[in-house]
N, C-alpha and C positions, 0 to 999 in steps of 0.2 A: 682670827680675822673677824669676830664679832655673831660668826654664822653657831646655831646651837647645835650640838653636834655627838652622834653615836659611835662609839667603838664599838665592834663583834670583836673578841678575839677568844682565842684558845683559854680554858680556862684554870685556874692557880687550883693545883689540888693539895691535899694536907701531902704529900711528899715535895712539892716544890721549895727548892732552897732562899729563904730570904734575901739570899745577897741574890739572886738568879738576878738576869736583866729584863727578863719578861716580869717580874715580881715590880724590878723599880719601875719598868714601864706604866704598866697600870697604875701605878702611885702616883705618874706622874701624869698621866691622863686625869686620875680622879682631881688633884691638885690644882687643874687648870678648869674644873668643871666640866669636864666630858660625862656623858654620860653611857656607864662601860659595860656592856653586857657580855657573860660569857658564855660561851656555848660552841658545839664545831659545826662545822658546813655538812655534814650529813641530818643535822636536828632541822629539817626539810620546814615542820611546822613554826619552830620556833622563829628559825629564820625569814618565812616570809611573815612574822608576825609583825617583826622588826622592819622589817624595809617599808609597811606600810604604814610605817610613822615616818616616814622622812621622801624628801622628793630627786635626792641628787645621790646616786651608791658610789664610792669610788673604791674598789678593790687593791691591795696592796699585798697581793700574797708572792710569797719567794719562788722563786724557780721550779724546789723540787714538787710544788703546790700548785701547777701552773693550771694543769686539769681541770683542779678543783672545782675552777672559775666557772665550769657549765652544773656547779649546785647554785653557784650565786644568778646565773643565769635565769636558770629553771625558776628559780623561787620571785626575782624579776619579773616574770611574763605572769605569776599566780598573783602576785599583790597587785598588780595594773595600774600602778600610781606613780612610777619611778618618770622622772621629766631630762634624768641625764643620768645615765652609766657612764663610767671610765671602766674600762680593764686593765691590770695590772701588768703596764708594756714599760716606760720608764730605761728606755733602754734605746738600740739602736730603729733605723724604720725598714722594716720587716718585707713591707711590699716593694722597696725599692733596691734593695739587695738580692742576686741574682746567680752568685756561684758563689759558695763559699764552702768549705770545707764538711765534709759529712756531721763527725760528730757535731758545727753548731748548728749544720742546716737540721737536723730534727729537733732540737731546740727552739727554732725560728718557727719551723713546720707546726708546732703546739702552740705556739705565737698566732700564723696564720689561721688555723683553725678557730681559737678563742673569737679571733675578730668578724670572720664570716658568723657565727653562731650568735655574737650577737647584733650584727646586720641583718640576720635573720629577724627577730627577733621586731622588728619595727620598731624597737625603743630606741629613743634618740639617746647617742653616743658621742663622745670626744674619745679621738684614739692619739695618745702622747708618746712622742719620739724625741725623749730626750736626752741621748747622747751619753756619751763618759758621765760617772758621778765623778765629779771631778774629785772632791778629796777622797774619795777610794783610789780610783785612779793615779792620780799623783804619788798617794802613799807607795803605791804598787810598783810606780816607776822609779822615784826619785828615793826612797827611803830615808825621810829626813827624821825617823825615830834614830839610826842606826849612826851615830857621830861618829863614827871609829869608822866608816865604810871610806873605799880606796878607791871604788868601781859602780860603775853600773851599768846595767844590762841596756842594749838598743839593740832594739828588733825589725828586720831587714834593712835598709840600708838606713834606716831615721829621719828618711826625708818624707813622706806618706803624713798626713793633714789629718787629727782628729779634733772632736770638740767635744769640749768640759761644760760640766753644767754644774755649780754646788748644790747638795742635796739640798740646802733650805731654799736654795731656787727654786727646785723642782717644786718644790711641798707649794708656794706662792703660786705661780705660777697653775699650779695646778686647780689650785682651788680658785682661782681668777677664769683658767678656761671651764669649770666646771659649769659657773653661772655665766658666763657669755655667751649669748644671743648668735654672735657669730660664728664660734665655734661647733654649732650644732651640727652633729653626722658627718663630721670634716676630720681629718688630721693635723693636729697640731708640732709642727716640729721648732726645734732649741738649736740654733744655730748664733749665737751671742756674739759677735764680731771678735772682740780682745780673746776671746777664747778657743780660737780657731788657730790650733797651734801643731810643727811637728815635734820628733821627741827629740830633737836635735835640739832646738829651738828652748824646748823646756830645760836641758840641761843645760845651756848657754846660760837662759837665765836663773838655774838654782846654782850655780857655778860663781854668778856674779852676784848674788844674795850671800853667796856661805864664805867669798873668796878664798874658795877652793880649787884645784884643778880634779878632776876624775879621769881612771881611765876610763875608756868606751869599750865593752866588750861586745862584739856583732853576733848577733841569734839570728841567721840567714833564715829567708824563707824555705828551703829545704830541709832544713832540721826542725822547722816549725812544723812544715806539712808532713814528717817523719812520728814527731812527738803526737800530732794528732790519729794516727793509727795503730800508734804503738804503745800510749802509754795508757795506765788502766785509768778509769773512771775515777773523780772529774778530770784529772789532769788532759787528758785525751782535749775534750772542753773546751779549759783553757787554755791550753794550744791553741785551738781551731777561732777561738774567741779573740786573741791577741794577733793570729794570721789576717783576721777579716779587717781590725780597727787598724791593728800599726805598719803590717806590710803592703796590705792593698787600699787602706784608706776607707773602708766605705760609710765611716761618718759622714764624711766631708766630699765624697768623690760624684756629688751629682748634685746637679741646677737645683736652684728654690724659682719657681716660675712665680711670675706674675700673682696666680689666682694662689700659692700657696700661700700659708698661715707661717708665722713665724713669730715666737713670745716676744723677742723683744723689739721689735715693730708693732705689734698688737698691743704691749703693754711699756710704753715708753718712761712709766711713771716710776718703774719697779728698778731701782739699783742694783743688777745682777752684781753680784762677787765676781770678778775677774781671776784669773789665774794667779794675777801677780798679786793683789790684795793674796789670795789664799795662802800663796806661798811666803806672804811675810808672819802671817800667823802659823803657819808650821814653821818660821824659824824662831820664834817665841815658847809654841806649848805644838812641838811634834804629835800628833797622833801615832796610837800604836796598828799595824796593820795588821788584819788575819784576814783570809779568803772568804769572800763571800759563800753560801751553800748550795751547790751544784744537782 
């Protein structure tokens, strides 16, 4: 989007594999002009040497790295220059969800934590709650790699509202609320109208795209909340993860008021991908799904 721009990431050592995807990654960073440095979140000096070349940090680390976020913090408040933090939330909105099952609530609870630490912090922040990645999500639900599939899975009754956001949404979006004036020290959430769908709904319409019929197999909320105590690490997880969005709804299960922030009201200029667009491109070039890393 025209902004000059640093990568930190984990760095290529002489055993990493060529074809690896962290390998095309950075190739594909250098190839746009990023400018890519490596090193990890523990090289304390190296890192705030970094941040005091640039004004806006947006953190992108995975789940099992979620921690981490208080080295990027710390090195934050030592270079004294940063005019907007993000932290690596991209996901559901933390502060407004209120029971949910053990195993995700300590996932949310390191969620929580990251976000006080850096309100502490005095540095102005955008905090992003932005819902289903929808083409993970979908792949998840609908498995439109699998042509030979007969069923699919609906979890509690399939009536419960979630919302999708495409990852290159996200990625716009993000970088639009990072220099926005109004977004400062606010929460920004992804609620996109066409994308506010339940799973019933979704398979109505991958049903009328494939004209196919499926059966529906029901994953009741009690075998959810069963799965979540019983089964080992992540699955435990995503149990508890799939009980919060598709049985009890809480993407979707509370007001956007007045004073809230909302991308595509904020950014009316920006063509979200719709579900249905998305889904006519999985009926063309399927993507292949494998689980995110817990």
């Amino acid at each position: 989007m025209g902004h000059p721009t640093y990568v930190y990431g984990r760095p290529i050592t002489p055993n990493s594999n060529p074809s690896n995807s962290k390998v095309e990654l950075h190739k594909e960073f250098q190839s746009m002009g990023v400018i890519l440095i490596q090193g990890e979140l523990r090289e304390h000096e190296k890192l705030v040497s970094l941040i005091k070349q640039v004004d806006i940090v947006i953190s992108a680390l995975g789940t099992p790295c979620y921690m981490e976020q208080l080295r990027i913090i710390d090195a934050i408040k030592v270079a004294g220059n940063v005019k907007r933090f993000i932290p690596s939330e991209f996901g559901c909105e933390e502060d407004q969800i209120t029971a949910v099952l053990p195993s995700f609530q300590d996932l949310l609870d390191k969620k929580k934590k990251i976000r006080r630490a850096t309100e502490a912090t005095g540095v102005p922040f955008t905090f992003l709650s932005s819902t289903c990645f929808s083409a993970y999500f979908l792949s998840f639900l609908l498995h439109p790699h699998d042509k030979y599939s007969e069923e699919l899975t609906i979890y509690g009754t399939g009536e419960s509202k979630a919302v999708f956001t495409h990852e290159e949404d996200v990625a716009i979006y993000t970088i639009k609320a990072a220099n926005d004036p109004r977004t400062c020290n606010r929460t920004v959430l992804f609620r996109p109208s066409e994308n506010i769908l339940s799973q019933l709904e979704l398979v109505s319409l991958w049903e009328k795209k494939t004209s196919r019929s499926y059966k529906k197999v029901f994953v009741y909320e009690e075998e959810l909340v069963e799965l979540s105590e019983t089964s080992p690490h992540p699955e435990n997880i995503r149990a508890a993860i799939i009980h919060s969005i598709f049985v009890k709804g809480d993407m979707a299960n509370f007001e956007i008021g007045e004073d809230d922030m909302e991308v595509s009201k904020l950014y009316p200029d920006v063509e979200y991908t719709t579900v249905d667009h998305l889904l006519d491109d999985f009926m063309a070039n399927p993507p292949e799904f494998c689980y995110v890393e817990l």
